[in-house]
FILUM-46953 format. One line per field, with one value per residue (C-alpha): residue number from 1; residue in one letter; y, x, z. Coordinates in Angstrom, 3 decimals. Layout:
% residues N
num: [NUM / ...] .
residuo: [A / ...] .
y: [Y / ...] .
x: [X / ...] .
z: [Z / ...] .
//
This chain:
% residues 203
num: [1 / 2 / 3 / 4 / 5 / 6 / 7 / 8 / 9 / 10 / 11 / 12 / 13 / 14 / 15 / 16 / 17 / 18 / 19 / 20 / 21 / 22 / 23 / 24 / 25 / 26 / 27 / 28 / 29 / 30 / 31 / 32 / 33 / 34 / 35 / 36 / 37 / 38 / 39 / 40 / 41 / 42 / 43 / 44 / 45 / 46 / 47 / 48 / 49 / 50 / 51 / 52 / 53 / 54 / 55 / 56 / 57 / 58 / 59 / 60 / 61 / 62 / 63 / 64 / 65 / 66 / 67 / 68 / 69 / 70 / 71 / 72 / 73 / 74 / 75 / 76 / 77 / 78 / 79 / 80 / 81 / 82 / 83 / 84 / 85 / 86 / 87 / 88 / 89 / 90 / 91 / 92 / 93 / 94 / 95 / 96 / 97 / 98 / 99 / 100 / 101 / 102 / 103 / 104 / 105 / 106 / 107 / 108 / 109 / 110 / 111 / 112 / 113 / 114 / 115 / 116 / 117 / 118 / 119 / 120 / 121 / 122 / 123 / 124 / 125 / 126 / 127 / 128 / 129 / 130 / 131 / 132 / 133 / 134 / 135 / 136 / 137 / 138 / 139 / 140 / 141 / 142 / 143 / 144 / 145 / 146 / 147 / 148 / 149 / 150 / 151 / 152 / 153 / 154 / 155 / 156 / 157 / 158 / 159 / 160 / 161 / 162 / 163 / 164 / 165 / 166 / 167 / 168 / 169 / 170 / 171 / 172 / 173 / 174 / 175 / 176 / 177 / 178 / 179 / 180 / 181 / 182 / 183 / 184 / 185 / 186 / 187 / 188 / 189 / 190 / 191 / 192 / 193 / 194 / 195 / 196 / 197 / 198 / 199 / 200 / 201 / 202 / 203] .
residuo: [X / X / X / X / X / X / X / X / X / X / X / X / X / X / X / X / X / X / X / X / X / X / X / X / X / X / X / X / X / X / X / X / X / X / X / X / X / X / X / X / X / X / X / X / X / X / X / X / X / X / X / X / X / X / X / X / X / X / X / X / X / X / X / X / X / X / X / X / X / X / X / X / X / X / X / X / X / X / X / X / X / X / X / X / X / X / X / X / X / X / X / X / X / X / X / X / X / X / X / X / X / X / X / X / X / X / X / X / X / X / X / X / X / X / X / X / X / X / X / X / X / X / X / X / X / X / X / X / X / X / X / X / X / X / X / X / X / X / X / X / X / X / X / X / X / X / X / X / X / X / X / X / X / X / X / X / X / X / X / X / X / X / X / X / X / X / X / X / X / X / X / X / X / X / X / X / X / X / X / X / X / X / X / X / X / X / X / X / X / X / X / X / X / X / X / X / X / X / X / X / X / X / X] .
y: [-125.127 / -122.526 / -120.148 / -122.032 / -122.424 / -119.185 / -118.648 / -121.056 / -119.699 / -116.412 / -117.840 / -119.526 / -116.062 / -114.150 / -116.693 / -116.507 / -113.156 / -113.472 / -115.423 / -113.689 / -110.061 / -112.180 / -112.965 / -109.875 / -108.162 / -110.007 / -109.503 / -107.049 / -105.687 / -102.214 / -100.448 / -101.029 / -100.009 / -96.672 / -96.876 / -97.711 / -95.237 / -92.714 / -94.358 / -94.561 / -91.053 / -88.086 / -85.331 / -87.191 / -86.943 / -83.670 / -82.372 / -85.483 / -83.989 / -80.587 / -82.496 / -83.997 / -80.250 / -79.472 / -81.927 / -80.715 / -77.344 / -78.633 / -79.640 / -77.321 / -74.137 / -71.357 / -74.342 / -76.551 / -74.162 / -75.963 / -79.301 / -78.897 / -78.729 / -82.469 / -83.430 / -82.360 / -83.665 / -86.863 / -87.277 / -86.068 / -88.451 / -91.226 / -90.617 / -90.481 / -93.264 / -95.379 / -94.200 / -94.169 / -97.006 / -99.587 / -99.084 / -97.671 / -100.624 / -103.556 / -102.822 / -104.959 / -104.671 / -103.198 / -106.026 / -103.062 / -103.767 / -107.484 / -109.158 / -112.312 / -111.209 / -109.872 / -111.265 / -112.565 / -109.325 / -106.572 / -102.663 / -99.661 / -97.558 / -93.795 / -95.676 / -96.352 / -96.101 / -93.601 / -95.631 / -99.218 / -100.168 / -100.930 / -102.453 / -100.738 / -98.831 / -95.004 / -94.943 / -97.562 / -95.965 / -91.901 / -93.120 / -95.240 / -92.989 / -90.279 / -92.595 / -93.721 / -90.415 / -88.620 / -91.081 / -90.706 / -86.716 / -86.733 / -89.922 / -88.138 / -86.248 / -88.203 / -91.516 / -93.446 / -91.273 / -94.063 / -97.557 / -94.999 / -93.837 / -97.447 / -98.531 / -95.037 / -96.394 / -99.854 / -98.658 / -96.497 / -99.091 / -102.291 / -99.887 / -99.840 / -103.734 / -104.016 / -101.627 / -103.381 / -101.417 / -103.213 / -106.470 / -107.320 / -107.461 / -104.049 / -102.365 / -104.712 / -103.302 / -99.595 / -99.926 / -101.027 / -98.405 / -95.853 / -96.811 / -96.729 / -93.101 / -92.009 / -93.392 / -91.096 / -88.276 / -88.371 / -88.924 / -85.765 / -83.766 / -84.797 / -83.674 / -80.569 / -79.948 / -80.745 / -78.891 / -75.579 / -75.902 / -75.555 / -76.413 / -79.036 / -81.160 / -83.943 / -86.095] .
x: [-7.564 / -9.060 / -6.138 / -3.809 / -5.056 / -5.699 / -2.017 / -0.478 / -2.442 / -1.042 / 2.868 / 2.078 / 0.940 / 4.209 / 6.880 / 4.986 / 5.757 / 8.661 / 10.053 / 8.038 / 9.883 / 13.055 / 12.701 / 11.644 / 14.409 / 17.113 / 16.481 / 19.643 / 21.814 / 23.975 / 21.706 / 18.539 / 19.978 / 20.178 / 17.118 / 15.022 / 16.687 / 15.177 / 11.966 / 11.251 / 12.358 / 10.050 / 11.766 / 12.172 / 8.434 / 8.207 / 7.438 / 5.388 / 2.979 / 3.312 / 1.724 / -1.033 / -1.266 / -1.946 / -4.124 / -6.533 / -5.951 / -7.241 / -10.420 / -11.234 / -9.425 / -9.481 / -11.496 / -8.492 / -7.845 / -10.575 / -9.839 / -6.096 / -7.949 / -8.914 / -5.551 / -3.955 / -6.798 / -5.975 / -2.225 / -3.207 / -5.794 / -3.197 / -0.183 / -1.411 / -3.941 / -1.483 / 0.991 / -1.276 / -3.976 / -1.749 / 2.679 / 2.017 / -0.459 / 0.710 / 4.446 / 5.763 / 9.447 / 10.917 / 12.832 / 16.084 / 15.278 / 14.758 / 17.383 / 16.502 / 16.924 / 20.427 / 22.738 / 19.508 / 17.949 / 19.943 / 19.709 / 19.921 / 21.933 / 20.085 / 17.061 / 16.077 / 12.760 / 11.918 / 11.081 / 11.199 / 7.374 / 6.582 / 2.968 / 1.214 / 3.843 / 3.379 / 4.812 / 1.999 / -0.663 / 0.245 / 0.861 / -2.699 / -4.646 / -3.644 / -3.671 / -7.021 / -8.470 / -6.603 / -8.549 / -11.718 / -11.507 / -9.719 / -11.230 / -14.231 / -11.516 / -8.776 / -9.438 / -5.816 / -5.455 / -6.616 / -4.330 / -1.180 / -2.135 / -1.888 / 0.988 / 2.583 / 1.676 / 2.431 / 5.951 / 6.372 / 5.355 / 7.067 / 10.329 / 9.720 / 10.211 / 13.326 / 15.120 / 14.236 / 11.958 / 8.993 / 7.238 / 4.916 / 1.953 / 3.159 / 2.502 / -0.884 / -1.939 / -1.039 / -2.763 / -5.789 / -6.091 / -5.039 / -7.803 / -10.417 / -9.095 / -9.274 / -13.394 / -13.559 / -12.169 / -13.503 / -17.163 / -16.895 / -15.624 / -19.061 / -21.021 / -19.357 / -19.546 / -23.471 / -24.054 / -22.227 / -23.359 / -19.695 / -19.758 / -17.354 / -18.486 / -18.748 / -17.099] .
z: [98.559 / 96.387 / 97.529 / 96.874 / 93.183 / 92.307 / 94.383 / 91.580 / 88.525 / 89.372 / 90.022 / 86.301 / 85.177 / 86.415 / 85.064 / 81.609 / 81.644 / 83.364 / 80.282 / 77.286 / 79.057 / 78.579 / 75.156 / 73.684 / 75.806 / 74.444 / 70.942 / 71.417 / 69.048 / 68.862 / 66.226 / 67.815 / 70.691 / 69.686 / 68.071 / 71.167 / 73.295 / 71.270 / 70.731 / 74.615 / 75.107 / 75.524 / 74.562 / 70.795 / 70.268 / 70.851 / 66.942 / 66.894 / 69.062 / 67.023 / 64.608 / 66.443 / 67.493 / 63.811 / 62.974 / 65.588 / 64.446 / 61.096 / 62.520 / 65.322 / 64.691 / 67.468 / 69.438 / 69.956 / 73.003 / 74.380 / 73.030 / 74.504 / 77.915 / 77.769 / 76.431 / 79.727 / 81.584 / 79.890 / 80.358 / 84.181 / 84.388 / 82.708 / 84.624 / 88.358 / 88.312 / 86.931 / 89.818 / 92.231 / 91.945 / 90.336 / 91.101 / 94.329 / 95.357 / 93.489 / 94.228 / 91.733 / 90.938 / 87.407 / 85.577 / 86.073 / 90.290 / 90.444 / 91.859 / 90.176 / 86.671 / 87.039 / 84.538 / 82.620 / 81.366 / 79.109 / 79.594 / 77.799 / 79.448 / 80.209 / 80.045 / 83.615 / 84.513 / 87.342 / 90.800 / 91.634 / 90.576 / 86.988 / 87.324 / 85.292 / 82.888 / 82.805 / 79.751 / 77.938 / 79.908 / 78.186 / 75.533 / 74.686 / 76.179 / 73.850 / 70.482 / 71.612 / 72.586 / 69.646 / 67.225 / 68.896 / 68.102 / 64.774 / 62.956 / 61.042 / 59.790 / 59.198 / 58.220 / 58.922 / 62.826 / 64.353 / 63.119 / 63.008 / 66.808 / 67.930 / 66.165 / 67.842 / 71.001 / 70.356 / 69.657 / 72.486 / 74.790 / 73.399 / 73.829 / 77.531 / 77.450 / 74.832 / 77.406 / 80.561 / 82.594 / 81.886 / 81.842 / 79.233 / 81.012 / 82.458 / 78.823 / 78.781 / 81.790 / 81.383 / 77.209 / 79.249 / 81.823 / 79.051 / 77.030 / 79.805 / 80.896 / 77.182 / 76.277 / 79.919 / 78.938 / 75.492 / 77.617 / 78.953 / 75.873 / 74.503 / 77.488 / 77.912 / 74.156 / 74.332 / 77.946 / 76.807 / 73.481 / 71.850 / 68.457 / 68.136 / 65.340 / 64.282 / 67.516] .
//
């Protein structure tokens, strides 16, 4: 009996999202289109990350060599656990590879997502758990960093759904784990900075 509950709480769960993925995704139209397909790409970012480059520049000068060390940490940290503990063991199918939703949901074309799991999103997971960690370092400085991180990421992520590769509780799941990996990482930027006596500042 109590299987069968939790069995039907969780069917109620998926066709929520099931539907909410198919109303934000067909919110359509030619010019966002284009729009999005930038937005979700990588490569488009790239001199927006110069910047956050610069910003911790600002703050930690020759230092940020060390600082850059946690970054990748980070989006290594972000990537394969979200690989690894959640598409590779929940298996849940992209909106782009269920058979269910063809004809229902819209794509973008060159905007596939890479594999056939999309629980938790990759994409959602990078991209929180640099906005979150990239407040946590640059807020004492920079008072806005931390609402313009999270509408970055909120972006980023909500582009994963408009395209079709991603459910919404895909992005929900990969903002939580990204998150999670950034407090981490940002835990043990203050305990090597303590331990090695570094000199970061004011963290």
């Amino acid at each position: 009996m109590f299987t069968l509950i939790i069995s039907a709480i969780l069917q109620l769960l998926i066709d929520i999202d099931v539907n909410l993925f198919l109303f934000l995704n067909g919110t359509h139209s030619p010019f966002w289109d284009v729009i999005f397909y930038w937005v979700t790409g990588k490569t488009f970012w790239i001199p927006f990350y110069i910047g956050i480059l610069y910003l911790t520049y600002l703050k930690f000068g020759w230092k940020t060599l060390i600082v850059l060390l946690f970054f990748g940490l980070l989006i290594l940290i972000g990537d394969r656990s979200s690989v690894e503990l959640f598409k590779n063991v929940f298996e849940r199918l992209r909106p782009n590879h269920n058979p269910m939703l063809v004809g229902l949901a819209r794509y973008v074309d060159g905007c596939g997502g890479a594999g056939q799991f999309g629980f938790v999103s990759s994409h959602a997971t990078n991209s929180f758990a640099l906005a979150v960690f990239t407040g946590l370092i640059l807020r004492s400085k920079f008072r806005f960093i931390v609402p313009f991180m999270l509408f970055w990421a909120t972006l980023v992520s909500y582009s994963r759904v408009y395209v079709g590769v991603h459910y919404p509780a895909d992005i929900l799941g990969g903002a939580m784990l990204g998150a999670v990996v950034a407090f981490l990482v940002f835990w043990l930027l203050k305990l090597v900075n303590q331990k090695f006596k570094l000199n970061l500042g004011d963290l």
